[in-house]
C-alpha positions as CSV (number, residue, x, y, z in Angstrom):
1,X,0.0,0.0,0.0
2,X,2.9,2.4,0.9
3,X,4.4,2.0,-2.6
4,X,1.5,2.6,-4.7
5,X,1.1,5.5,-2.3
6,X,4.3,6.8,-3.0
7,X,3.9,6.2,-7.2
8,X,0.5,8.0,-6.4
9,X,2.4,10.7,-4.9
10,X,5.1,11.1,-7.9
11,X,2.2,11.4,-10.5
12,X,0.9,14.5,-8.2
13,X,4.0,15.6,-8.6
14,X,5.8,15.5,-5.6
15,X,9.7,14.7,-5.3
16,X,9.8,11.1,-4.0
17,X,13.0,9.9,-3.8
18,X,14.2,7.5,-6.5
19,X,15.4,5.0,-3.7
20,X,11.8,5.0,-2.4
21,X,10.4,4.4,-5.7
22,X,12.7,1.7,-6.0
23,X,13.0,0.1,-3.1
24,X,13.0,-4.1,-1.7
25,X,8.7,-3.9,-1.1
26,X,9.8,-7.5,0.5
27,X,11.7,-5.4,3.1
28,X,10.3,-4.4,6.5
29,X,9.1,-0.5,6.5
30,X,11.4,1.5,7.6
31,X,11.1,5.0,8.5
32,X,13.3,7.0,5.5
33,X,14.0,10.5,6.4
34,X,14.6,11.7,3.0
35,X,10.9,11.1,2.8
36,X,10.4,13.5,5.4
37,X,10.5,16.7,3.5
38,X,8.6,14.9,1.1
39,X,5.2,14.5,3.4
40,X,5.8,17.9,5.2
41,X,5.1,19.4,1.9
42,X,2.1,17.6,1.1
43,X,0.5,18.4,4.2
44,X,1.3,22.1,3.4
45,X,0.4,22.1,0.1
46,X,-2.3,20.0,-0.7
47,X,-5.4,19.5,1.8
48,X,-6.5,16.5,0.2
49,X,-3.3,14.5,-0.1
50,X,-2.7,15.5,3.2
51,X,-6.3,14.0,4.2
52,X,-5.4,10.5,2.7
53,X,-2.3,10.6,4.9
54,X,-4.3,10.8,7.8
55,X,-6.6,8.2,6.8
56,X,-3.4,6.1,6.5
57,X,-2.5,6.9,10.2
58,X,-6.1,5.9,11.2
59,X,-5.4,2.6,9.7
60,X,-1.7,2.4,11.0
61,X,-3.3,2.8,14.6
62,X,-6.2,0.6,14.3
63,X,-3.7,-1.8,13.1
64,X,-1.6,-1.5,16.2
65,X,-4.6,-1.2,18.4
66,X,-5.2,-4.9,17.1
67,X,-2.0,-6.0,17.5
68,X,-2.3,-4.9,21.2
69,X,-5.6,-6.9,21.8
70,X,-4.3,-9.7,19.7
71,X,-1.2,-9.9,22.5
72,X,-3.5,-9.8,25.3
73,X,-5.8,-12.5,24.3
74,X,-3.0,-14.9,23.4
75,X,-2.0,-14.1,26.7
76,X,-5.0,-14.5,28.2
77,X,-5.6,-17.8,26.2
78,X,-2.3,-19.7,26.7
79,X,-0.3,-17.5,29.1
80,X,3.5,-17.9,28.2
81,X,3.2,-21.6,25.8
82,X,4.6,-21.6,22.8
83,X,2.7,-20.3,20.2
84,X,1.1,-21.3,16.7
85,X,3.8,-22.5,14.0
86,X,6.6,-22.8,17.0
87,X,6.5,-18.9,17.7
88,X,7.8,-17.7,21.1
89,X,3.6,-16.8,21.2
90,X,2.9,-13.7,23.2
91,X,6.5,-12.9,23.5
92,X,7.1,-12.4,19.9
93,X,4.0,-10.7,19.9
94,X,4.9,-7.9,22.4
95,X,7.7,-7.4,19.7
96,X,5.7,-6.3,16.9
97,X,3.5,-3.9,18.8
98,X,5.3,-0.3,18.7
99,X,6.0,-1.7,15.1
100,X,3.9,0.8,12.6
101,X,3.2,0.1,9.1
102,X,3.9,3.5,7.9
103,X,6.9,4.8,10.1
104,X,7.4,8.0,8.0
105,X,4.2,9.3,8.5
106,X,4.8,8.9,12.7
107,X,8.1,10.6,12.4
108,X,6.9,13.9,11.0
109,X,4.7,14.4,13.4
110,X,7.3,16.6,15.6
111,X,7.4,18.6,12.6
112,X,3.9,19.9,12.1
């Protein structure tokens, strides 16, 4: 979703970086501050892009907010056991949780 965000955001004319437009999708996200600049503009410049950006926070947090509810209910369910597939269970879930799906648009926040 990130990427075709990013090809969206190149046809609206904004500079995306060339490694951004490129980059492993098969990679985890990670937060890319050259981006940075990029999204600060958008929210200056363009209500409407900047709208869809927040929709993709919405969904970022819902997304963790389920992540959290998930970890408590395995919890809850089998305490500390190992989990499905040979997973560490809730252990390895408590890992993913500060984990967002769109880390650039969390970072710029101390920019608005």
């Amino acid at each position: 979703m990130w990427d075709a965000f990013l090809q969206f955001l190149k046809r609206a004319g904004f500079a995306v970086p060339l490694d951004q437009l490129e980059r492993d999708v098969t990679a985890p996200m990670v937060a890319a501050p050259a981006m940075h600049p990029v999204l600060m503009e958008v929210y200056r410049r363009d209500p409407l892009v900047s709208s869809l950006c927040e929709r993709l926070v919405d969904l970022d947090e819902g997304l963790q907010e389920w992540r959290y509810r998930h970890v408590k209910m395995v919890q809850r369910t089998i305490g500390t056991k190992t989990g499905t597939g040979g997973s560490e269970g809730a252990a390895y879930l408590v890992t993913t949780l500060n984990r967002p799906i769109f880390p650039d648009l969390w970072a710029i926040r101390t920019d608005f």
